[in-house]
N, C-alpha and C positions, 0 to 999 in steps of 0.2 A: 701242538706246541702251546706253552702259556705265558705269560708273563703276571708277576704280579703289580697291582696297580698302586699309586703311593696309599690308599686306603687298606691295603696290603688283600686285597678281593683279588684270586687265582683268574685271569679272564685267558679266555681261549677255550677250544674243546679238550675232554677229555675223559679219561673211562672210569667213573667211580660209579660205586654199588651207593646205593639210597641213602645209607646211615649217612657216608662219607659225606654225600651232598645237601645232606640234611647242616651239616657241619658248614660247609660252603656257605649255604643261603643264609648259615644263622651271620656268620660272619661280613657279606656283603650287605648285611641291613645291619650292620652296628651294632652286634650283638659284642660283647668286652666282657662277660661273668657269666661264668657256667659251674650248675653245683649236679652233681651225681652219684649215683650208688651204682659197682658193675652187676647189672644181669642182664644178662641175654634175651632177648636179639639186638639189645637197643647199645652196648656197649662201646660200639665202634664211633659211635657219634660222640662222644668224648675223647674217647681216644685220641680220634682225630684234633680234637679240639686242646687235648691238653698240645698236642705236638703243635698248631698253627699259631694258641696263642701268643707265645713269647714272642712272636714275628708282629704284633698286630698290634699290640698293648692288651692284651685280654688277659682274664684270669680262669682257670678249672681250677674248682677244689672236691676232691675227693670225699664226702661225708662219712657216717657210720652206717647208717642206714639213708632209707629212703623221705623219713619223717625230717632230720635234719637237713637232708637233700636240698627237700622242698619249701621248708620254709628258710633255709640261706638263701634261695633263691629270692625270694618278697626281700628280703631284708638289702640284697644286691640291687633292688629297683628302686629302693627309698633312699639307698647310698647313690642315686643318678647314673645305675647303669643300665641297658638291656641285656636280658637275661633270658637263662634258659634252664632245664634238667630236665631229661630224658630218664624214662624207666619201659617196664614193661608187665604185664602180670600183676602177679603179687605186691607191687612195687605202684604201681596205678592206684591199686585198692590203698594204700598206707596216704596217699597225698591227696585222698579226696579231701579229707579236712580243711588242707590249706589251699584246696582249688578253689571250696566256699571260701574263703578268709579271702580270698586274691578276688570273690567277685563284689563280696562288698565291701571291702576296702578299694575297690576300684584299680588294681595294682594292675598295670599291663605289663603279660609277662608269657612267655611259653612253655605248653608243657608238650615235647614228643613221646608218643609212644609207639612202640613198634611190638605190635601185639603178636602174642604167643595161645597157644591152645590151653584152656583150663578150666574150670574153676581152679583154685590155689596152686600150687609148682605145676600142674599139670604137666603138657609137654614142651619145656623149657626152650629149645632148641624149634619148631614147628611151628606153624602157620596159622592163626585163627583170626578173626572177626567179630568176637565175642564180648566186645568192647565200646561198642556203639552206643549202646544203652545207658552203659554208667557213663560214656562220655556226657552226657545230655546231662542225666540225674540221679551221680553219685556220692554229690554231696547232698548234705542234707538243707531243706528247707528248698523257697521259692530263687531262682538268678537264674540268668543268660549269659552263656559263652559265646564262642564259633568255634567252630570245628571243622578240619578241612582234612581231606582222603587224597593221599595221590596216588598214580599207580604205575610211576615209573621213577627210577630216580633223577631225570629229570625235572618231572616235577618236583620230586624231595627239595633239591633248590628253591625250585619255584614258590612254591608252597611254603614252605622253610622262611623264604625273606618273607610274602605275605603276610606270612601270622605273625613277623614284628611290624609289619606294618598295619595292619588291622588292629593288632592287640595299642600300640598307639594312638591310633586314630579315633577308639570308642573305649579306651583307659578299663580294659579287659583281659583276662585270662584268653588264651588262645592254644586250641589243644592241635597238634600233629597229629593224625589218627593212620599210622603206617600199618603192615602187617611185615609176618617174619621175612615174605618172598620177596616183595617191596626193596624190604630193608637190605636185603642181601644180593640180589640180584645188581647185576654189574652192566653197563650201557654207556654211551656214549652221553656226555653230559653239559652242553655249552654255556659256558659263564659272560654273561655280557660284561664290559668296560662298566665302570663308574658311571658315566655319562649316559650310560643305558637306561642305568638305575636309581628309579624315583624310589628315595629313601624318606619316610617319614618321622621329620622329629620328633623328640619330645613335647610337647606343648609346654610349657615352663610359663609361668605367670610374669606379667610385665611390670604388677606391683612388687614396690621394696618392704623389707619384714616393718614392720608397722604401721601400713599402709591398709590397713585392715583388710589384709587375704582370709579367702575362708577356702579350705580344702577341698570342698564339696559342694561348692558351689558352683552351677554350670552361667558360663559369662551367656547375655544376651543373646537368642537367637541359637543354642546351641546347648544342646542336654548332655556334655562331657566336658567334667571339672577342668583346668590346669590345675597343672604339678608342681610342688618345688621337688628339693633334696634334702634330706638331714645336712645339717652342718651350716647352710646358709643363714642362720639367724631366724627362720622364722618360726613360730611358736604354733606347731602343728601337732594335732594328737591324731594318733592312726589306731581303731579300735574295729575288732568283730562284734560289739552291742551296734545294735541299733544309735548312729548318731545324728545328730543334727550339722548342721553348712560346715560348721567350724573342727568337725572330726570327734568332735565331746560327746558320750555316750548319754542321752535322750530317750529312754526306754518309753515311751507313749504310744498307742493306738495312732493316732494320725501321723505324726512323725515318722513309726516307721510306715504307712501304707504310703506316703509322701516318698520316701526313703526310695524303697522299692517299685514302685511307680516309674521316675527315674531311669532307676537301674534297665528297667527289663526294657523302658519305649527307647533308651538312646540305642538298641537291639534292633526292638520292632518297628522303628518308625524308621528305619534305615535297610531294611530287610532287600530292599530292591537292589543297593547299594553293595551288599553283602553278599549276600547269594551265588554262587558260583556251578555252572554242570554242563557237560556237551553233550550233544545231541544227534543224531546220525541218524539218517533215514526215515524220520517222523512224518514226513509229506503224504504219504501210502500208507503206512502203517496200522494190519490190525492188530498187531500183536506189539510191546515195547518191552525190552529187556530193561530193567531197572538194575541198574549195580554200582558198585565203586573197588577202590583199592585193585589187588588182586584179580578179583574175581573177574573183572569189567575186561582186563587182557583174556581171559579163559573164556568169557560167553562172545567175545569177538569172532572165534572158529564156529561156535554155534548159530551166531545169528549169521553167517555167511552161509555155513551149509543149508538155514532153513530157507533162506533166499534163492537158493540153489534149486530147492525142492519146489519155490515157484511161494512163499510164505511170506508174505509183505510183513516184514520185522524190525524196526529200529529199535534203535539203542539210548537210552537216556542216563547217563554216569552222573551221579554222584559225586561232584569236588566238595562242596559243603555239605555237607552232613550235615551240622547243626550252627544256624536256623537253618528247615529244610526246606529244598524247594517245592514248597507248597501248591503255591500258585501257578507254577507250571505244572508238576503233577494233574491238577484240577483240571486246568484246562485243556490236556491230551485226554483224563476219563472218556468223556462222552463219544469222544471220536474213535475208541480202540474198543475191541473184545476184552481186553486181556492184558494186567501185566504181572510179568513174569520177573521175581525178585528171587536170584543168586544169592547165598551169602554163606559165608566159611563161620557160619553157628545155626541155632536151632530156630533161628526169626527173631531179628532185632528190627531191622530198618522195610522188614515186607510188615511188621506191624504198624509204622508210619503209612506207609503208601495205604496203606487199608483203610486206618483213620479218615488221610486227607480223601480218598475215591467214595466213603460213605458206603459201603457194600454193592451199590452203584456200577461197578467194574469191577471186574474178575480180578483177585489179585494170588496168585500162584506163586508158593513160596517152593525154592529148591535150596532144601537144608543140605549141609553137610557140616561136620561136628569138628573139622578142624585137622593138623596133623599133616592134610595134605591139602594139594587143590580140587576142583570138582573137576570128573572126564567130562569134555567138552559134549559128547554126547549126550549124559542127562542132561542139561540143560535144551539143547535139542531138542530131547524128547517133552519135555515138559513144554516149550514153542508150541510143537505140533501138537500136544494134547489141547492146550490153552485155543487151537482154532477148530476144533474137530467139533 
């Protein structure tokens, strides 16, 4: 049973598949404007959204394509609201432009994706992983996101409010990184009350328009600007050049290394802060499964059977993806054989782990190109090989 709460957030349990609850979390963190294009597998997370907002005071608007999608969305954040738009595939590939525009412009805002197998249409309908990479660096030039993997739809909630609440609290782009099984798979899904739920606001500036506000200027002690809104009076210019405190385009060497500088440490110097992943069985452990999404449910049968076989195995998942967990990676290397990186493509994030371990430690990639998920047995076997 549920009840809705006067913030109109569905609390109690209940059985929704990933998209739906993708939908939920955007809603219980204050999410009022959603812009999209329909393609599959990501479709439903609107859907849902066109049918809850009129209950909430929210808006979906439909676009033409993906490129309008995504930048109504920026334009719904500068209008003072949280925002979202969901794609998938081909559809991922068209809004990198405006993921760059959204990180230096500083826009906090979400993008979900609920990845599909490809390159291009691939297979529309199916399951891949093959998204990890451009989630990081597929727009062009230097910036820093987050980026967070769930792999139930539970978390889809979970996760879901997170990344408005991060994407405000460090005035950033904030990527969902689902896959097809994720997104569609159906489970029991518990919404907490209001009162559950630490919602992070806006930051809104506490000077009046004349008061000489500067857009991009981070207040004392604190490397993330406050915001206003269009309409309020103040004389704000929002630009993709390189600008200077006041939003005014500043093309110079120093200015933008200033600029960017910034951008990337309110990221990195928070990284401890940020970072998100569980960890199972690590205490004994020579061998450590590295995964996320999907995959991390499917190598859970395999590192139980290697356990089985007498193979000291944990598991280390993957919630944030990007920034990665570096730092803990590092410091299980020295203590393991071997990790063994799962993924639904041909090596995106077993190419991280290899970076951070320095060749140092074994790092054992088990591809599969998408479509479906991996039999829990290769993975297995790749365990036991990685100790032999």
């Amino acid at each position: 049973m549920s009840n809705a709460n006067s913030s109109g957030t569905l609390t109690g349990s209940h059985y929704l598949d990933g998209d739906h609850a993708c939908s939920e979390g955007a809603i219980a963190a204050g999410c009022r404007f959603a812009s999209g294009y329909p393609i599959t597998p990501s479709t439903e997370v609107v859907e849902r959204l066109s049918q809850r907002f009129p209950h909430v005071g929210g808006r979906f608007q439909q676009f033409e394509d993906e490129l309008a999608a995504s930048i109504a969305l920026l334009g719904g954040v500068w209008g003072g609201a949280k925002a979202l738009t969901v794609t998938s595939g081909p559809g991922f590939s068209l809004m990198m432009e405006h993921i760059g525009y959204a990180a230096i412009t500083e826009t906090p805002c979400v993008y979900i994706n609920v990845q599909r197998a490809g390159p291009s249409t691939g297979l529309p309908t199916q399951p891949a992983q093959g998204d990890m990479m451009q989630a990081r660096f597929g727009s062009h030039g230097d910036y820093r996101l987050i980026a967070l993997c769930p792999n139930s739809p539970q978390e889809c909630f979970d996760l879901t409010f997170e990344a408005f609440n991060l994407a405000e609290e460090y005035r950033v782009p904030v990527l969902v990184m689902l896959d097809e099984v994720v997104g569609h798979m159906t489970e029991k899904v518990v919404i907490p009350s209001d009162d559950k739920l630490e919602v992070t606001p806006r930051r809104y500036t506490k000077k009046k328009p004349g008061e000489g506000f500067k857009l991009f200027d981070a207040p004392a002690g604190s490397l993330v600007p406050e915001m206003v809104k269009a309409g309020d009076g103040y004389r704000i210019h929002v630009t993709g050049l390189t600008h200077d405190e006041r939003g005014y385009p500043m093309m110079t060497v120093p200015m933008h290394e200033k600029m960017q500088n910034r951008m990337f440490d309110k990221i990195l110097k928070n990284v401890d802060k940020i970072v998100r992943w569980e960890e199972k069985n690590l205490a004994d452990a020579e061998v450590v499964v590295v995964s996320y999404g999907i995959t991390s449910r499917v190598a859970e049968k395999a590192i139980q059977a290697a356990r089985e076989k007498g193979v000291k195995v944990g598991s280390f998942r993957l919630i944030t993806a990007w920034p990665f967990p570096e730092k803990q990676i590092k410091a299980l290397a020295p203590k393991v054989k071997a990790f063994v990186v799962p993924e639904l493509n041909l090596g995106q994030m077993a190419l991280e782990v290899e970076r951070v371990v320095g060749g140092k430690t074994k790092t054992v990639l088990v591809p599969h190109v998408g479509g479906t998920v991996h039999n829990p047995d290769v993975i297995l076997n790749a365990i036991l090989g990685a100790v032999r």
